[in-house]
N, C-alpha and C positions, 0 to 999 in steps of 0.2 A: 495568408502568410505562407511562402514556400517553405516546405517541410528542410529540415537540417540534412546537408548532404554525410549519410551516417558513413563514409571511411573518415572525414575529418573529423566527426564527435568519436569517435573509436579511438583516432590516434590522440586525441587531444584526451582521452579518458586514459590511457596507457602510459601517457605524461603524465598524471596525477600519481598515476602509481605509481613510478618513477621519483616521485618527489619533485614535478616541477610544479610551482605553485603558482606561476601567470599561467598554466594551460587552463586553470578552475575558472580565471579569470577571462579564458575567451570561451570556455565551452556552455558559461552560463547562457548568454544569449542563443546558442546554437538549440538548446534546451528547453527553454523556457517555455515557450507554448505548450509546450508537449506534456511537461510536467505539469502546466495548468489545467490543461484538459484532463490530466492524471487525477488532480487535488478536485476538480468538480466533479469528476466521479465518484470518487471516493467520498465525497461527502454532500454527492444527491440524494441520500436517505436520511440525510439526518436536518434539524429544522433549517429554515432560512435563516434567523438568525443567532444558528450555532457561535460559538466565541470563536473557534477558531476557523477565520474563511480560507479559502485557496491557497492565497497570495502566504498568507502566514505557515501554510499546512507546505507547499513548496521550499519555502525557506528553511523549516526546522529539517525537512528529508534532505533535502542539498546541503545543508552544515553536515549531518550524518552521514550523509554519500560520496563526499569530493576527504573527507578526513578519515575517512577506511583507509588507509597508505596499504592495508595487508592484501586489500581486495586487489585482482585482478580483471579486469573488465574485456570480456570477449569481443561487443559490439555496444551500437547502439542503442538494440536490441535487447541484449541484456542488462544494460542501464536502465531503460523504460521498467523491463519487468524488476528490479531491484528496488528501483523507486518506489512502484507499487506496491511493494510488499514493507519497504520501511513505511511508507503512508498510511497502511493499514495498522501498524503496531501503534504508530506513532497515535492513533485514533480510539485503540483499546485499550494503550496508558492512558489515554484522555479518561473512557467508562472506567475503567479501574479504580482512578483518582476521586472520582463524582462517587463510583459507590462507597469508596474508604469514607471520603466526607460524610456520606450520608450516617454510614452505619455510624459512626466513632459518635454522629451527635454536634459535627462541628460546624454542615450547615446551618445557620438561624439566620434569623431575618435582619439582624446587622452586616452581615457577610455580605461586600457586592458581589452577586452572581455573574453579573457581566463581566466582570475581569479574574474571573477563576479561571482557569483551563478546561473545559470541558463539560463546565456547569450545566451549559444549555441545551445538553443533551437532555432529551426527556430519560426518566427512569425506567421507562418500555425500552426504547431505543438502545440505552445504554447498557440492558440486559440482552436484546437480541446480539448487541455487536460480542457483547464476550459469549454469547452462545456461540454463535459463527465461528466464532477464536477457536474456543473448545471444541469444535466437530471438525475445524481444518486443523487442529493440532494431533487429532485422533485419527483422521485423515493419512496424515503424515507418517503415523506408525504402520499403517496398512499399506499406504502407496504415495511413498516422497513425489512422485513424477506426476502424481493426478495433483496433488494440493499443490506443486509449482505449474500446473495447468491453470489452477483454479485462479491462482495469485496473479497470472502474466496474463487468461483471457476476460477475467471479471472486476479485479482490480487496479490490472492495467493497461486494459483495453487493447490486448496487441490480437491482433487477426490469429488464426490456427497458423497459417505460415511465418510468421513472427512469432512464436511460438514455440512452433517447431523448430525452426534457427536457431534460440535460446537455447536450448535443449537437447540439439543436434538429434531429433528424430525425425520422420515423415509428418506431414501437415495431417494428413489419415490417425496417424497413432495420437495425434494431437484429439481432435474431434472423437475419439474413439473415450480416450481418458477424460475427458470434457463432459460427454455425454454421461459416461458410469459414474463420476464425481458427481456431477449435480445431482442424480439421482441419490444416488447417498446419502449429501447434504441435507437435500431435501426429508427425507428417512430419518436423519437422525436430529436435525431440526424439530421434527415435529416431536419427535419421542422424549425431546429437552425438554417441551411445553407441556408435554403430558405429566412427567414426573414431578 
């Protein structure tokens, strides 16, 4: 599939804002791959047969992303990378919700697990994702430009130069803050598991 030529997803996302509401309606298809590819990676670590697949995890971020009317959209670029990061929340309300069940007592074996939101996350899984949360939210406090590194080159797979466009800095300061973040992560990851 040829990639979306990104000045017409740009102007067709600047119509959104605008309040035109047949641009959402042509910029899906221009999108959609790309958002797929977004939603499998975002949820390669978690089981095969998580509840919520791709196609769903797509949908729920695109109803939140074309109804921002406040958001302004620079490129296609930083759509990719916004996508990414509501994909990711959208996925630590999912663990949120599984652990509220768990703890409150409301899981039991009457409960279909398959059609809860997020059930099939294992309870390993569902703790490392809010771990992550909590070290890119602590992240944020130290250095907003590294955890929007983190979000556009891990979560949303854009190269350092895509990236860097987002962010209007050098593809270098990309890779620079890329490198120091993970490092971190990594650090304070493990110091989560310790405590």
């Amino acid at each position: 599939m040829q990639p979306a030529d990104p000045g017409e997803v740009t102007l067709l996302l600047r119509q959104i804002s605008e309040g035109d509401s047949h641009a959402a309606d042509r910029l899906i298809p221009l999108v959609l791959h790309e958002l797929r590819r977004l939603a499998r990676s975002q949820l390669r670590n978690e089981r095969p047969d998580h509840t919520l697949q791709p196609t769903a995890l797509v949908n729920e971020a695109y109803i939140r992303l074309v109804s921002d009317r406040a958001r302004t959209w620079q490129s296609r670029a930083h759509f990719i990378g916004v996508s990414a990061s509501v994909m990711r929340r959208i996925l630590v309300d999912y663990a949120r919700r599984k652990r509220a069940l768990k703890r409150s007592g409301f899981i039991r074996s009457t409960l279909n697990m398959d059609t809860e939101p997020g059930a099939a996350l294992t309870d390993l899984q569902a703790e490392e994702l809010l771990a992550l949360n909590v070290a890119l939210d602590q992240l944020q406090e130290m250095s907003p430009r590294q955890r929007q590194v983190v979000e556009l080159r891990y979560f949303g797979g854009l190269s350092s130069e895509e990236a860097a466009e987002v962010l209007h800095v050098s593809p270098i300061t990309v890779k620079r803050d890329w490198l120091a973040a993970k490092i971190w992560l990594k650090g304070q990851l493990r110091r989560q598991t310790v405590d």
